[in-house]
C-alpha positions as CSV (number, residue, x, y, z in Angstrom):
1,X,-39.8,-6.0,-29.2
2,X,-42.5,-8.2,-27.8
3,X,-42.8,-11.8,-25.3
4,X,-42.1,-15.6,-26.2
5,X,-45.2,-17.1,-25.0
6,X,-43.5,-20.3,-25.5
7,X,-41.5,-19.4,-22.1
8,X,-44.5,-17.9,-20.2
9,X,-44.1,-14.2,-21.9
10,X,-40.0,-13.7,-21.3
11,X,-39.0,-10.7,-23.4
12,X,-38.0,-11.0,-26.8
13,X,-36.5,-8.5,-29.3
14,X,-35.1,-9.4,-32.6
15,X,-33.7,-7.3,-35.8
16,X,-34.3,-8.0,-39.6
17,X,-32.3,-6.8,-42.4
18,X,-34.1,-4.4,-45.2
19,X,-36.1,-7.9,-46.2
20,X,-37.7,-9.2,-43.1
21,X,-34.2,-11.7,-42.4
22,X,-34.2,-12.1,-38.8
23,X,-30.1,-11.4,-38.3
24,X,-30.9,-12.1,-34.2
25,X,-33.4,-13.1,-31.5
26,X,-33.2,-12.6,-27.6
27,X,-34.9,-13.5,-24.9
28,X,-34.4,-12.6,-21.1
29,X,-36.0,-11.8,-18.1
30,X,-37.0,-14.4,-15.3
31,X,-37.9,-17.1,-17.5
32,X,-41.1,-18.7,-17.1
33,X,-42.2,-16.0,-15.3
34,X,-44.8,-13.7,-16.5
35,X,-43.1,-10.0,-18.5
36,X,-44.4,-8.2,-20.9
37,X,-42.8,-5.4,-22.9
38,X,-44.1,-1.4,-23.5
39,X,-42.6,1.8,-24.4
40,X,-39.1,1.3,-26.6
41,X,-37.0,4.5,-27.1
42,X,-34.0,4.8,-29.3
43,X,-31.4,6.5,-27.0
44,X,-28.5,8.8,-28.7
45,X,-25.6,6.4,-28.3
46,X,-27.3,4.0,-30.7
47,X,-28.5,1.8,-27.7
48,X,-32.4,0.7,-26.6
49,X,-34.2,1.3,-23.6
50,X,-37.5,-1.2,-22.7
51,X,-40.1,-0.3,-20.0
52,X,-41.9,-3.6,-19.1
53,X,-43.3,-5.6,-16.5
54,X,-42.5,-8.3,-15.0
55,X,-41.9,-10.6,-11.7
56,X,-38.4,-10.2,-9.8
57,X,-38.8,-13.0,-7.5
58,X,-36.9,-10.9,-4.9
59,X,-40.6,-8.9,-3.0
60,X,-43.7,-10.1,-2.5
61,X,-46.6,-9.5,-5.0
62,X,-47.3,-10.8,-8.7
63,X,-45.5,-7.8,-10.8
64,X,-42.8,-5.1,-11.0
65,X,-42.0,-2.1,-13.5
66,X,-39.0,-3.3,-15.2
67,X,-36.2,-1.3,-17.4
68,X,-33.8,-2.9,-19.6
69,X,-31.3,-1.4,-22.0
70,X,-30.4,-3.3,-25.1
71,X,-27.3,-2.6,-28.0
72,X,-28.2,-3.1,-31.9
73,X,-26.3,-7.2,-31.3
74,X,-28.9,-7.9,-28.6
75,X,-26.6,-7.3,-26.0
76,X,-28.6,-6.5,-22.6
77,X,-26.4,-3.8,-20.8
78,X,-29.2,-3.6,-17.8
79,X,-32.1,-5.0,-16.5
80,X,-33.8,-3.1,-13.4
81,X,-36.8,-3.8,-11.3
82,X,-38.9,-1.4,-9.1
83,X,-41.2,-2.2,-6.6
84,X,-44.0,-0.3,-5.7
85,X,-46.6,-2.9,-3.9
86,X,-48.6,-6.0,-4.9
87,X,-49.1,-5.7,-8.8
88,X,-47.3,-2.7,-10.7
89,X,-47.1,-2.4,-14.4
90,X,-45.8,0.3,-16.8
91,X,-48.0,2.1,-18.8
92,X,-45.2,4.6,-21.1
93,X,-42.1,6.3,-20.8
94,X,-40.5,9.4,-22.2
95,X,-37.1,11.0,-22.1
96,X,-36.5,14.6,-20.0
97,X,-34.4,17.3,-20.8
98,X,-31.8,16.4,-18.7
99,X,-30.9,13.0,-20.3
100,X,-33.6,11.2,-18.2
101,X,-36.5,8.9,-18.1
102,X,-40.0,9.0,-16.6
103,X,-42.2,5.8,-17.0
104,X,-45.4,6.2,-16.3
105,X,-47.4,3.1,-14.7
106,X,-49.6,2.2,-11.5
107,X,-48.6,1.0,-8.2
108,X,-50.7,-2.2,-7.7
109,X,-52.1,-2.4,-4.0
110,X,-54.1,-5.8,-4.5
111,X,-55.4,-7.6,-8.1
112,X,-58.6,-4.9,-7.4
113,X,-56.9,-1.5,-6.5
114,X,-53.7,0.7,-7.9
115,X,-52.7,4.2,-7.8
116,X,-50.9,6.5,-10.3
117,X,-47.4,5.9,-10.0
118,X,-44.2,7.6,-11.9
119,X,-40.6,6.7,-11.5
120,X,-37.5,8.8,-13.1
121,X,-33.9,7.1,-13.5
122,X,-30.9,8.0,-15.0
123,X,-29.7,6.7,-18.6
124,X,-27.8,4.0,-16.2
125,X,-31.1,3.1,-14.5
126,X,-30.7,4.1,-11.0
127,X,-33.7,6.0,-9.7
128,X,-34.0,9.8,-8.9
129,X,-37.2,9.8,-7.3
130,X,-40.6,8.3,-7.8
131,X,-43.9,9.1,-7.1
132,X,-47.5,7.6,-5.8
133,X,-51.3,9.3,-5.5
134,X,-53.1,7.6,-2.9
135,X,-56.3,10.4,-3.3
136,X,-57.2,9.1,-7.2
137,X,-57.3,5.5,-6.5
138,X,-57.9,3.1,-9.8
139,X,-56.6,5.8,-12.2
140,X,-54.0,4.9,-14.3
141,X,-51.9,7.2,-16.7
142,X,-51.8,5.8,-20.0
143,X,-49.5,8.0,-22.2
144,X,-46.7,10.9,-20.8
145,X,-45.4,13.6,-22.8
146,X,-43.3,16.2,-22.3
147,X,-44.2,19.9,-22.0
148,X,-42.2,23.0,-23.3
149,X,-41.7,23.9,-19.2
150,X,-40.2,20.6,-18.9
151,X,-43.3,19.2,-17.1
152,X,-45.6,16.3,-18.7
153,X,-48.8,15.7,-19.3
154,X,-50.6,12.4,-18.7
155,X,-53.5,10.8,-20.4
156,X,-55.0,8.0,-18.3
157,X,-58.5,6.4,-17.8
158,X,-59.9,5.8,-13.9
159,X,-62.4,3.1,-14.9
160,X,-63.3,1.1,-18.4
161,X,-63.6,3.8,-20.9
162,X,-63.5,6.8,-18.8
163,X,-60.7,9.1,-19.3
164,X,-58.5,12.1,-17.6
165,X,-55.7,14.2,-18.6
166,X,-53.7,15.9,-15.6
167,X,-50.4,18.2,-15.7
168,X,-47.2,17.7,-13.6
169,X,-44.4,19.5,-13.0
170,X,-40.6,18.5,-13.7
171,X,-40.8,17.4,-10.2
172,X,-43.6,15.1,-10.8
173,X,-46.2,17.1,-8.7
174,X,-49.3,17.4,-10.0
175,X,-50.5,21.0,-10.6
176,X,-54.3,20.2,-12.3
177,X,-56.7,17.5,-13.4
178,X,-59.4,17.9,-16.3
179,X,-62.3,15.3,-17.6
180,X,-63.2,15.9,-21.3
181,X,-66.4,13.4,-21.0
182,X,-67.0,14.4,-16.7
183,X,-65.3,12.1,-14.2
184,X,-68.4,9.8,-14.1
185,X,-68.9,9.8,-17.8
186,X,-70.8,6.2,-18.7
187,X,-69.8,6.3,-22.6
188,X,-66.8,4.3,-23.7
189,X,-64.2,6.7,-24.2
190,X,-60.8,5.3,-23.8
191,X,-57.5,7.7,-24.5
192,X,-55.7,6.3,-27.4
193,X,-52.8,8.9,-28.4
194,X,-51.1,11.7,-26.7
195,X,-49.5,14.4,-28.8
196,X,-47.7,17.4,-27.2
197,X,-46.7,20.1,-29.4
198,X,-43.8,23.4,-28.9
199,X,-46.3,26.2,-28.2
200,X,-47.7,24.5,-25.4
201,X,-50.9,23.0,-26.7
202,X,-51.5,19.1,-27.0
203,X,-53.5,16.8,-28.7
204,X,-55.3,13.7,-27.7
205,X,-57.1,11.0,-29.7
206,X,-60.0,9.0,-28.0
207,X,-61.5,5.7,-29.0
208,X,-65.1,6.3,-28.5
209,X,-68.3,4.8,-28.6
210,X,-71.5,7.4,-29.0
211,X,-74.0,9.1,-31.5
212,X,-73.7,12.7,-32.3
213,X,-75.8,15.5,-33.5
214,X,-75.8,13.5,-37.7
215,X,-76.9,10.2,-35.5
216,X,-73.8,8.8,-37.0
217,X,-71.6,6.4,-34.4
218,X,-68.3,8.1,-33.8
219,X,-65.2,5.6,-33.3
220,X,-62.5,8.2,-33.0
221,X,-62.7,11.8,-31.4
222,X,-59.4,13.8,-31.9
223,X,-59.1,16.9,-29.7
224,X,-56.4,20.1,-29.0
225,X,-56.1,21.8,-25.9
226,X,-54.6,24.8,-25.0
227,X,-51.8,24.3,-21.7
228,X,-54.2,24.9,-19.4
229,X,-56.2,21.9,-20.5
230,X,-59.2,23.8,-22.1
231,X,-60.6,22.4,-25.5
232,X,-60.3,24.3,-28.9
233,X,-60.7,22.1,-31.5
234,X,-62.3,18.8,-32.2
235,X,-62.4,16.5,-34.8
236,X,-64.6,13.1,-35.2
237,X,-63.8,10.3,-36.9
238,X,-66.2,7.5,-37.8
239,X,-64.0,4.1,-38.5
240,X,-60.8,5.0,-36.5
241,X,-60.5,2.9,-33.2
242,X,-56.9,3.4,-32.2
243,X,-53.8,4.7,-33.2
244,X,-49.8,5.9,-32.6
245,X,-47.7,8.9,-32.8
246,X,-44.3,8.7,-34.8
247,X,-41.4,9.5,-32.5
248,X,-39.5,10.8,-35.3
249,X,-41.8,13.3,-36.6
250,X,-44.4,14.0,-34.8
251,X,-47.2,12.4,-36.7
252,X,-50.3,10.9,-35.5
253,X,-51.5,8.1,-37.2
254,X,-54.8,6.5,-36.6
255,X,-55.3,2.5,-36.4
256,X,-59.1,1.5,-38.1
257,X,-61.0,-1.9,-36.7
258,X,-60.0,-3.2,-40.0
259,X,-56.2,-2.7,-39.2
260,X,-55.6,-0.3,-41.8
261,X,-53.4,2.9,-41.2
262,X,-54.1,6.3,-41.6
263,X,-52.6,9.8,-41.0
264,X,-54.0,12.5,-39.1
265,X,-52.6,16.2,-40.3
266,X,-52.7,19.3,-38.6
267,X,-56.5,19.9,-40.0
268,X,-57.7,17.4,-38.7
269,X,-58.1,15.5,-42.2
270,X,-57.2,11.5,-42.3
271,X,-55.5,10.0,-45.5
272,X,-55.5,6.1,-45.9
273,X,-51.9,4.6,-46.2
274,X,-51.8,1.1,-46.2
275,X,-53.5,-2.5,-44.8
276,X,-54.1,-5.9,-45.6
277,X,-56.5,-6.4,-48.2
278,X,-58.6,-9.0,-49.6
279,X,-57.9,-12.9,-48.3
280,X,-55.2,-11.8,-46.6
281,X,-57.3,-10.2,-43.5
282,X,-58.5,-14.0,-43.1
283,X,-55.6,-15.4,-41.1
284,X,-53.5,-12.4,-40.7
285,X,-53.8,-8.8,-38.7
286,X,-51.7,-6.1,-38.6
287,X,-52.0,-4.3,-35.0
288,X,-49.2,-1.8,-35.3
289,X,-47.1,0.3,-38.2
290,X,-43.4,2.0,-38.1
291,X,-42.5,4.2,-41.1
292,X,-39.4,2.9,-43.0
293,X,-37.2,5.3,-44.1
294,X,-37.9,5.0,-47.9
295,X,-41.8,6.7,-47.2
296,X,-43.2,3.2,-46.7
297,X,-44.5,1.5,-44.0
298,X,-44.1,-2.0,-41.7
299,X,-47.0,-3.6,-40.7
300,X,-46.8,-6.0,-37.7
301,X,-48.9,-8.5,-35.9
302,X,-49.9,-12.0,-35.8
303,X,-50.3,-14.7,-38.1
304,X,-53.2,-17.9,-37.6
305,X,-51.8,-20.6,-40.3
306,X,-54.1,-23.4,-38.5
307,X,-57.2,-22.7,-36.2
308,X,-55.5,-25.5,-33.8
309,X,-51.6,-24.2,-33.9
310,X,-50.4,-21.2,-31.8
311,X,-50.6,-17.3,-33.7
312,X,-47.2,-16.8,-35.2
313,X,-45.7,-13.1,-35.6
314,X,-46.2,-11.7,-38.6
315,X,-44.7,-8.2,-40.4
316,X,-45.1,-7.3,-43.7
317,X,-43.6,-4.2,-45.8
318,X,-45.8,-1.4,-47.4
319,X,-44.3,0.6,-50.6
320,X,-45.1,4.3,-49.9
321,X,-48.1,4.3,-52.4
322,X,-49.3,1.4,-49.7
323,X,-49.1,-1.3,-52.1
324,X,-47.3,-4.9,-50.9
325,X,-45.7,-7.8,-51.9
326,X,-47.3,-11.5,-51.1
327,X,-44.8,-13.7,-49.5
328,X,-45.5,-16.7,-51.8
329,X,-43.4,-17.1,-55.1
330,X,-45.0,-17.3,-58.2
331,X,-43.1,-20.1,-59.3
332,X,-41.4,-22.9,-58.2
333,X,-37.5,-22.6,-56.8
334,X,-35.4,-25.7,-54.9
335,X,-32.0,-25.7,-53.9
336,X,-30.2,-29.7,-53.0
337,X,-29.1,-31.1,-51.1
338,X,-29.8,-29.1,-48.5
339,X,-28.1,-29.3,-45.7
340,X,-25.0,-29.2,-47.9
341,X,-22.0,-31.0,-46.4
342,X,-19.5,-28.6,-48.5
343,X,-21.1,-25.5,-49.5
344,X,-21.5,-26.4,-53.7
345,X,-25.7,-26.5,-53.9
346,X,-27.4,-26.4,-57.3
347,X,-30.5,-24.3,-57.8
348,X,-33.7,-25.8,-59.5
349,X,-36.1,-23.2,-61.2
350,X,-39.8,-24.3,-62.7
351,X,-40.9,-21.2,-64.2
352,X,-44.3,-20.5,-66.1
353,X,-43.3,-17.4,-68.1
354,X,-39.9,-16.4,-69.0
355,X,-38.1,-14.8,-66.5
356,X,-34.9,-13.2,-65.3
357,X,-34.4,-14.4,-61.8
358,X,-31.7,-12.1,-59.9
359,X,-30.1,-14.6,-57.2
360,X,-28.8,-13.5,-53.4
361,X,-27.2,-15.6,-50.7
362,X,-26.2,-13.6,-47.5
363,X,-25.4,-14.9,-44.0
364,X,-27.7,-14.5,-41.1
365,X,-26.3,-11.1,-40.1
366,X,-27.1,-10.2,-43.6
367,X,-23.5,-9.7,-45.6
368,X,-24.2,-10.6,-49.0
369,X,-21.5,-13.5,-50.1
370,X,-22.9,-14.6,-53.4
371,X,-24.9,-12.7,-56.4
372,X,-25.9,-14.0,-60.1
373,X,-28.9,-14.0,-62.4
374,X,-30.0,-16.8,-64.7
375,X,-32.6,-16.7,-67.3
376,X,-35.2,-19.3,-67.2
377,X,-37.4,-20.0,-69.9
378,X,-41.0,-20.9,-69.5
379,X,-42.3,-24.5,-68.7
380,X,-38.8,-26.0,-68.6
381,X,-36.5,-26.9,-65.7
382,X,-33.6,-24.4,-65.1
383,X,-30.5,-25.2,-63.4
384,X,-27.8,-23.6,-61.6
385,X,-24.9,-25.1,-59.6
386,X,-22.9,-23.0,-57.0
387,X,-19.9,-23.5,-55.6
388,X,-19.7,-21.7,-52.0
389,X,-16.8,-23.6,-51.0
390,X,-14.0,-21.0,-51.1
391,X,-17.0,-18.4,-49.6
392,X,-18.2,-20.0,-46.5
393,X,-15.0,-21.3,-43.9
394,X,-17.7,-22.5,-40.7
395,X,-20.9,-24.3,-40.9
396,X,-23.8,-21.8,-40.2
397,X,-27.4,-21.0,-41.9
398,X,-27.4,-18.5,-44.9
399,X,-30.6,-17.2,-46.3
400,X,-30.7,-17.7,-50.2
401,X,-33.2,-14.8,-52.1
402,X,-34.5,-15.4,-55.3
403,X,-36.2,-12.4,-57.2
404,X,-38.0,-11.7,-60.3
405,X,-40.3,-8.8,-61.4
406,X,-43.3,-10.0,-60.2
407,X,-42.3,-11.8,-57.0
408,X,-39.8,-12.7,-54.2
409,X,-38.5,-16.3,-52.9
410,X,-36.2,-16.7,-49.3
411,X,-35.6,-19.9,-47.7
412,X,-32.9,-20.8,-45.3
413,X,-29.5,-23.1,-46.3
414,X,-28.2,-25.1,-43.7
415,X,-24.3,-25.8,-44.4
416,X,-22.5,-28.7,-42.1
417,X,-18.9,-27.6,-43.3
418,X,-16.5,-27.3,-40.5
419,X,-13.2,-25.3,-40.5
C-alpha cells in the first residue's frame, strides 16, 4: 500500500507472489489530487481496510480522512470521506470489539491549527459517532490501541518532539492525560510505537534526542506503564530511531538510522535481524519490514538508480538468519525473440562455471505453466528452445525465472498471440 506520485499521490496498492512478481497494481482516489495512505488492517473475511487522506472535492478545505476497503484482486468495495474542517488527516486506526473501527487523526481548523479528532464506523463504513477536543489545540494522536476495558489509549505529540499519552473510554471520552518528558519539554522526543498488552499495562517507544547520566546520546527510550499511566520500567537504546509493532504477534521491532531492523523482547533486550549492507545502502533504503511467514523478513522502501530520475519502490526478501539475495544474476541469460508472435522462445545461457539452471515461466497472476532444468557448462553458449504454443491461448506478459545455486534471474515475456 502506498501513492503514485506520477498522478499527484493517488493511492496505489499492489500484491507480489512469494518472489517479488507484481500479479496486480491499483490506483484510485481523486486522481491528481493530493491522498496519501496510513494504517492497513487485514479484516476476517479476507478483505483490506485503508485509513488515508485525501481531497473529496465535495467541502471546502485542502484534506479529508478517507477509508477504503480493498479484496486480495484489487477490487475497491468502498471508498468514504469524512469531513471535519479545513485540513484533516489520519494518524492510525484500530479495530474494536464489536467488529469496528476507530481512526485516530486531527481535525484541521486552518494550515496552522488542528485538534484531536476520532471517528468510529462500521465494517461497511458508515459512521457511529466521532469526536473533536477544542481545549488541547495542536495535539495530535499518533498511534491507538485498544485496552482490556475496551477503551484505547493514544500516543500523540502537541508540538515538534513533545509527546502525550491520554486514555479514552469505548465511548471515546477522555478519562486522563500524562506527559512522560512535562508538557513543555524542549528535548526531541517524538512517540514512535504504541504497544498495549492483556493485563492492562502498555508500552511505548520514543525517538529521542538527549544525554543521560553515562553522557552517552540516547536515540531510543522504550517505556511500560501501568493502566493508570504511571511508569515502571524503562529501557534506552543508543542507535534505534524508529520502529513498528507486528499485528500478528505482538512484537515490537525497532527501525536504526541505518535502516536495519531489530527486535525488542519483553526484557527489554534488542537482537539485530536484518538490513542492507555494504554498497547496497548507496542508492537504496529500506524504511519499513513485515515478517514473512517462513521466519524471514521483507524489507521495503525506495530505490535512487540515477541522482536525476525519480526514487523507484524497492522491496527486498530477508532469509530468517537475515541474510539476502542480490537481484543481479551472476551470469548472463536471454530469451528471443522477444515479444514472441507464437509462444516458441529459445533461451540463451553464458555461464562462467558449470551450472544447473532450474527454469520457471508463470503468468502474471503467478500459475506456473512451464518448468525444466538444463545443464550449462562453463564458458560455452547453452541453448534451450520452448515451445509454449499449446500452453498459452491469449497474448499476455509472463514472467520467465531462471535459478541456480548461487543466484536468481526474472525478466518479463511479452507474447502477441491472439486466440
Amino acid at each position: 500500500i502506498g501513492n503514485n506520485t506520477l498522478r499527484d499521490g493517488n493511492y496505489y496498492a499492489c500484491r507480489t507472489d512469494s518472489a517479488g512478481n507484481i500479479i496486480w497494481e491499483k490506483d484510485w482516489g481523486e486522481f491528481y489530487q493530493p491522498n496519501w495512505t496510513g494504517k492497513v488492517i487485514k479484516l476476517t473475511n479476507g478483505k483490506y481496510t485503508i485509513c488515508g487522506s485525501g481531497l473529496s472535492g465535495l467541502s471546502g478545505g485542502i484534506s479529508d480522512i478517507t477509508l477504503t476497503e480493498i479484496d486480495n484482486n484489487g477490487n475497491i468495495s468502498f471508498l468514504k470521506y469524512f469531513d471535519f474542517a479545513y485540513a484533516d488527516y489520519d494518524s492510525d486506526m484500530m479495530e474494536t470489539p464489536d467488529s469496528c473501527l476507530i481512526i485516530a487523526g486531527r481535525k484541521g481548523l486552518t494550515p496552522n491549527s488542528h485538534l484531536p479528532a476520532f471517528i468510529k464506523v462500521d465494517r461497511n463504513g458508515n459512521e457511529i459517532w466521532r469526536r473533536s477536543q477544542s481545549s488541547y489545540m495542536n495535539y495530535e494522536p499518533l498511534r491507538i490501541g485498544l485496552m482490556p476495558d475496551s477503551g484505547y489509549i493514544t500516543l500523540g505529540d502537541h508540538g515538534f518532539g513533545t509527546s502525550y499519552y491520554a486514555k479514552y473510554n469505548s465511548s471515546g471520552i477522555m478519562q486522563w492525560i500524562k506527559y512522560q518528558f512535562t508538557s513543555s519539554d524542549t528535548i526531541f522526543n517524538l512517540p514512535s510505537i504504541l504497544r498495549t498488552n492483556l493485563d492492562g499495562t502498555f508500552d511505548i517507544f520514543y525517538s529521542t534526542n538527549y544525554l543521560n547520566a553515562q553522557q552517552k546520546t540516547v536515540h531510543g527510550l522504550l517505556i511500560r506503564y501501568d493502566s493508570q499511566g504511571n511508569c515502571i520500567r524503562t529501557a534506552e537504546s543508543y542507535w534505534a530511531t524508529g520502529g513498528y509493532l507486528n499485528p500478528n504477534d505482538s512484537c515490537m521491532y525497532a527501525v536504526s538510522s541505518r535502516y536495519w531492523l531489530y527486535s525488542i523482547d519483553s526484557n527489554a533486550v534488542y537482537h539485530k535481524l536484518a538490513g542492507l549492507e555494504g554498497t547496497d545502502t548507496l542508492t537504496r533504503w529500506i524504511q519499513g519490514y513485515i515478517s514473512t511467514s517462513d521466519g524471514g523478513y521483507l524489507g521495503f522502501g525506495q530505490y535512487t538508480p540515477h541522482p536525476d530520475l525519480f526514487t523507484q519502490f524497492y522491496i527486498v526478501k530477508f532469509a530468517p538468519d537475515g541474510r539476502y539475495q542480490a537481484d543481479e544474476f551472476s551470469e548472463s541469460v536471454n530469451a528471443y525473440p522477444n515479444p514472441s508472435a507464437d509462444g516458441n522462445i529459445t533461451l540463451t545461457f553464458d555461464m562462467k562455471v558449470d551450472n544447473v539452471v532450474k527454469i520457471r515461466i508463470l503468468t502474471i497472476e503467478g500459475k506456473l505453466i512451464y518448468t525444466d532444468q538444463i545443464f550449462c557448462p562453463a564458458n560455452s553458449k547453452t541453448e534451450l528452445p520452448i515451445r509454449l504454443d499449446e500452453k498459452v491461448v491469449n497474448g499476455s506478459v509472463y514472467i520467465i525465472e531462471a535459478t541456480t545455486p548461487q543466484s536468481v534471474f526474472r525478466k518479463k515475456l511479452i507474447i502477441f498471440r491472439k486466440s
